[in-house]
N, C-alpha and C positions, 0 to 999 in steps of 0.2 A: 544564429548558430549556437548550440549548444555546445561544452567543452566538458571533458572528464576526467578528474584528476584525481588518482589516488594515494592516501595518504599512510604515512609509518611513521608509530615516533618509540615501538616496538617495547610500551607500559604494558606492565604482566604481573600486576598485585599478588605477592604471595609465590609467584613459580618459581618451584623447583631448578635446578641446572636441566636438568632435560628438559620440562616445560621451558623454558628460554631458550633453549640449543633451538627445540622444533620452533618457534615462534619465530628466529629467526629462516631456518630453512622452509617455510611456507612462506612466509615474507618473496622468497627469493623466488620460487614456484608462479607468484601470484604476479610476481615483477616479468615475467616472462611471460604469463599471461597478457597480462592489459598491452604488453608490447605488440603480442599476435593478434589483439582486437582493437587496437585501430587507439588507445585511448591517448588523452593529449598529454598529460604529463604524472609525473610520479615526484613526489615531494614527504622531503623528510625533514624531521624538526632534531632540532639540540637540545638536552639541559646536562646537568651535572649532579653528582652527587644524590640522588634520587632512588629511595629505596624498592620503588616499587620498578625499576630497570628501564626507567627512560635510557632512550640513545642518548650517548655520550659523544661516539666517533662518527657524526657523519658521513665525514668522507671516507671511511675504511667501507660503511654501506655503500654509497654513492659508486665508489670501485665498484663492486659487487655486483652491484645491480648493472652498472655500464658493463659488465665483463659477460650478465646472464642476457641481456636487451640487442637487440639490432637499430632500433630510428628511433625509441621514446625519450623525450627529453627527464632531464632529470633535476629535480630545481632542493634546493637545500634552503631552507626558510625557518627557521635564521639563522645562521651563521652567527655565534657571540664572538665578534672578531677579538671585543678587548680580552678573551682570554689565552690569544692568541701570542706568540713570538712574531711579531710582522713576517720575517724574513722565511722564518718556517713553512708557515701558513702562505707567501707568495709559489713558493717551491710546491709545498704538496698541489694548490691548486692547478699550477703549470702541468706538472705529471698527468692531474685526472685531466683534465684538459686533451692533454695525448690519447690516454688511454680509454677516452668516453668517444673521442673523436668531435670534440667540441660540444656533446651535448648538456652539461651538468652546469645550470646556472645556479647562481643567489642572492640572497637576498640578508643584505647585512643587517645586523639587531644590534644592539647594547645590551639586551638582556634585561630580568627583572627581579631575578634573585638575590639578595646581598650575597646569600651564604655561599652562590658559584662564587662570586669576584673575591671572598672571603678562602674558599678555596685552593685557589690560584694566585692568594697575594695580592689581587687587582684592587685598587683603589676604588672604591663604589661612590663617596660622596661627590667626583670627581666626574661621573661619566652625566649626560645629558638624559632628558627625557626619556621615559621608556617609549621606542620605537614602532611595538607592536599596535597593529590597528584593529578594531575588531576584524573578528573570525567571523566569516559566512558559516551558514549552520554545515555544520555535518549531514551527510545523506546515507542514509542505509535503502536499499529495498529489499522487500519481502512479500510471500503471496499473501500472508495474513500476519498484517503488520499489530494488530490487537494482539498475535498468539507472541510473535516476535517482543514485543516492549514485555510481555509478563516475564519469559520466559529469560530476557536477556536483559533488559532493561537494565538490571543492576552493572553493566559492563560500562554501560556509558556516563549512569552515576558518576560510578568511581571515578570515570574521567573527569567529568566534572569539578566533582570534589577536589578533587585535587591539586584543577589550575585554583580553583576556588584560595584553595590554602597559601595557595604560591601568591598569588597577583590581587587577590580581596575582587574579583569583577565580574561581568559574565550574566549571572543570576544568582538569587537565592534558594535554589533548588534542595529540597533536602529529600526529596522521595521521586519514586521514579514517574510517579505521576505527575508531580510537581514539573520536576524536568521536560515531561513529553510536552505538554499544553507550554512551555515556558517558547518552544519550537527552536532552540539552537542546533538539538538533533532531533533530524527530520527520518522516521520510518514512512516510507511509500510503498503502494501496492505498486506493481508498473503502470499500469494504464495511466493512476494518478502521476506516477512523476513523469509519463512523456507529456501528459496533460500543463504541465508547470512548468516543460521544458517548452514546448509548442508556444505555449501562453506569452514567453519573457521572463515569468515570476524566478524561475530557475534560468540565469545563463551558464553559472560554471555548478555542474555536478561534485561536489569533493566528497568523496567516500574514503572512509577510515576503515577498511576490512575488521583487521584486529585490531579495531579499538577496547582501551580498558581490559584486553586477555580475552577479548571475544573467541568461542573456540573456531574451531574451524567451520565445519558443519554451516551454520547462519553466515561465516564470512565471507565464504564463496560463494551459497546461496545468494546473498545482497549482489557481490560482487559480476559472477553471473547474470544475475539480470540484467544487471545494470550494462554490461557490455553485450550482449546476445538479444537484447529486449530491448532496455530505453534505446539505448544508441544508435542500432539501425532505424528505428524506429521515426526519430525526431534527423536525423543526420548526424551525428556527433563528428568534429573535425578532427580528421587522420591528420599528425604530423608528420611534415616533410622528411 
């Protein structure tokens, strides 16, 4: 069984206030969508301090999305607890909790930034191991996944790049060809990804719409497929 999981961590290199305002309100369009197509989960990441507008507040998303969804789970990955107030951070989760109707899990991190724990005061030489495990690759689909990388490629770069600067890991990627052949972001035509989902090679689909300030346009397109195409296609599993 195949699973689908879409992902937001809503980086938007260089936008404007209104580019960020829409980035978020398609976010929320798109969260409403995969709810009505069956997908398994919707997961969102944390950093801080981050010029290019990583999420900062999780859970003010995580609301959001539980207040626009009907049954999709919602998973927050990772939670940097230590920059948390315990007692804070027990309360707000209680509320979403209410307010999600129990669907918004997560998945607790230490983080791997000094300059967040620098931030926030937080002791850095103090916290454990960085937590994070590798990342399964990212998934886009596309009908013509050659026109896709020329055309957009540089979106997922930047993603790249940028865990690249934070964490030193990943690959060496410096060009967007580099990147494709390196395979942590996967573009498929459909046939090809129901072919890798049928296979086993793919069991969880994780698609990043907007990733790196992808416009819209290619996000849905991917997006679309992947729920109206692969997914009936192979079975993808409806959550309860």
């Amino acid at each position: 069984m195949t699973h689908f999981v879409t992902r937001y961590d809503f980086r938007g290199p260089g936008f404007s206030s209104d580019e960020r305002r829409r980035l978020f309100e398609v976010a929320l369009e798109q969260a409403t969508y995969v709810d009505a197509k069956g997908h398994t989960a919707i997961t969102l990441s944390e950093h801080h301090g981050s010029d290019d507008g990583y999420l900062p507040s999780p859970l003010l998303v995580a609301s959001a999305f539980a207040a626009r969804t009907r049954r999709i789970p919602i998973s927050i990955a990772a939670l940097v607890v230590n920059l948390y107030d315990p007692l804070r951070l027990a309360e707000d989760i209680a509320v979403l909790d209410h307010l999600s109707g129990g669907r918004v899990t997560y998945t607790v991190g230490l983080g791997y930034r000094p300059e967040e724990y620098a931030l926030f005061g937080r002791p850095w030489k103090t916290r454990t191991r960085d937590l994070e495990a590798s990342i399964a690759a990212t998934v886009f689909c596309a009908a013509d996944p050659d026109a896709f990388w020329a055309k957009h490629g540089h979106h997922l770069l930047a993603d790249a790049l940028a865990y690249r600067a934070w964490i030193g890991e990943r690959d060496s990627s410096a060009t967007v060809d580099e990147l494709r052949a390196a395979g942590r972001y996967q573009v498929s035509a459909p046939e090809d990804l129901i072919s890798s989902c049928r296979s086993g090679e793919i069991r969880v689909v994780t698609s990043h719409p907007l990733c790196g300030g992808m416009p819209e346009e290619p996000a849905w397109e991917s997006l679309r497929l992947i729920s109206e195409v692969v997914r009936p296609a192979v079975g993808g599993r409806c959550g309860a």
